[in-house]
PALO-123127 format. One record per residue (C-alpha): residue in one letter; x, y, z. Coordinates in pm, 1 decimal, always signed. Example, Ala and Ser with C-alpha at 12.3 -4.5 7.8 and 13.67 -1.06 7.14 Angstrom:
BEGIN
ATOM code        x        y        z
ATOM    A  +1230.0   -450.0   +780.0
ATOM    S  +1367.0   -106.0   +714.0
//
This chain:
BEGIN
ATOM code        x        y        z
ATOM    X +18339.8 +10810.2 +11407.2
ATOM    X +18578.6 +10557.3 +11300.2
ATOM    X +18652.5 +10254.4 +11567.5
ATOM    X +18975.0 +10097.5 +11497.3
ATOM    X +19108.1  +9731.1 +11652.4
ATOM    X +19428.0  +9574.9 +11668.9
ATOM    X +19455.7  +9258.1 +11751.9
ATOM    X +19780.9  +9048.4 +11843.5
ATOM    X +19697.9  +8701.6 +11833.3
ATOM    X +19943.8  +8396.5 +12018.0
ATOM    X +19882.9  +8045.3 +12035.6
ATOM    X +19938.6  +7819.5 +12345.1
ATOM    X +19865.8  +8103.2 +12606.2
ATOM    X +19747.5  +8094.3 +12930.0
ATOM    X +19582.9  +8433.3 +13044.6
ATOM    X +19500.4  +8312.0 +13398.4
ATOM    X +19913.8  +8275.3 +13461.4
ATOM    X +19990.9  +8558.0 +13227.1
ATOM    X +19736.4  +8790.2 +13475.7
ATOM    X +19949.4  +8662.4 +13744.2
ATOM    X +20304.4  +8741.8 +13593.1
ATOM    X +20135.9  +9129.7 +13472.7
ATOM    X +19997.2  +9202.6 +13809.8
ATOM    X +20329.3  +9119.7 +14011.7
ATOM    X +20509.5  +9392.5 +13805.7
ATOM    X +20204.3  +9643.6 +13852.0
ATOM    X +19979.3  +9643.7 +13552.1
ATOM    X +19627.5  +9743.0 +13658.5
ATOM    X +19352.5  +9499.5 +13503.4
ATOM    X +18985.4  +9609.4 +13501.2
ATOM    X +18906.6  +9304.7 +13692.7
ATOM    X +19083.1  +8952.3 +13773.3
ATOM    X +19053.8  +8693.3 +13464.2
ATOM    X +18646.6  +8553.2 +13397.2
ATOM    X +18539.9  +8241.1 +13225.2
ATOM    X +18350.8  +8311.7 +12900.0
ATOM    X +18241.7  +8091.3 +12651.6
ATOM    X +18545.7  +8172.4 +12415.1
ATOM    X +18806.1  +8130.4 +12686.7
ATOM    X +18955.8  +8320.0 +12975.0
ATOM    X +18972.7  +8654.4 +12981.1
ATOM    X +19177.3  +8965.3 +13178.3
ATOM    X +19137.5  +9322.5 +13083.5
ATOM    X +19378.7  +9592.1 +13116.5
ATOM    X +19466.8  +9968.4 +12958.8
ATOM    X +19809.8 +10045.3 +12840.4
ATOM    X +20004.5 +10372.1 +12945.7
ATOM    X +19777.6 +10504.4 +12675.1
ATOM    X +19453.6 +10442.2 +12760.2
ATOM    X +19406.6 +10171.1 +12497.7
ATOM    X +19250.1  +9874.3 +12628.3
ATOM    X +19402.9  +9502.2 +12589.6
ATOM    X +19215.5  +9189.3 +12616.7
ATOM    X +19463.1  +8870.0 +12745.0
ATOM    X +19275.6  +8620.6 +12589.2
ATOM    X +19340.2  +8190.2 +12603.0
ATOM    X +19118.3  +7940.8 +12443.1
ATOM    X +18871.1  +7727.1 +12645.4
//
């Protein structure tokens, strides 16, 4: 089994407000954003299926 990533990086984001924007024009998240210790984090699955990590700095 082969596990591929992609990974799209941008500076200066903020996933809490980014959540916000997504979920007013109906993207499903696995959950609302979390504190880790790498930064805030929101979860969601594209049309499909492959899963997205919004991810801003702490």
């Amino acid at each position: 089994m082969r596990l591929r990533c992609t990974a799209l990086v941008v500076d200066d984001y903020d996933a809490a407000a980014e959540y916000e924007r997504l979920v007013a024009l109906g993207v499903e998240f696995e959950g609302p954003p979390r504190v880790a210790a790498h930064g805030t984090v929101a979860v969601f699955r594209d049309v499909a299926g492959n899963r997205w990590d919004l991810l801003s700095g702490p």
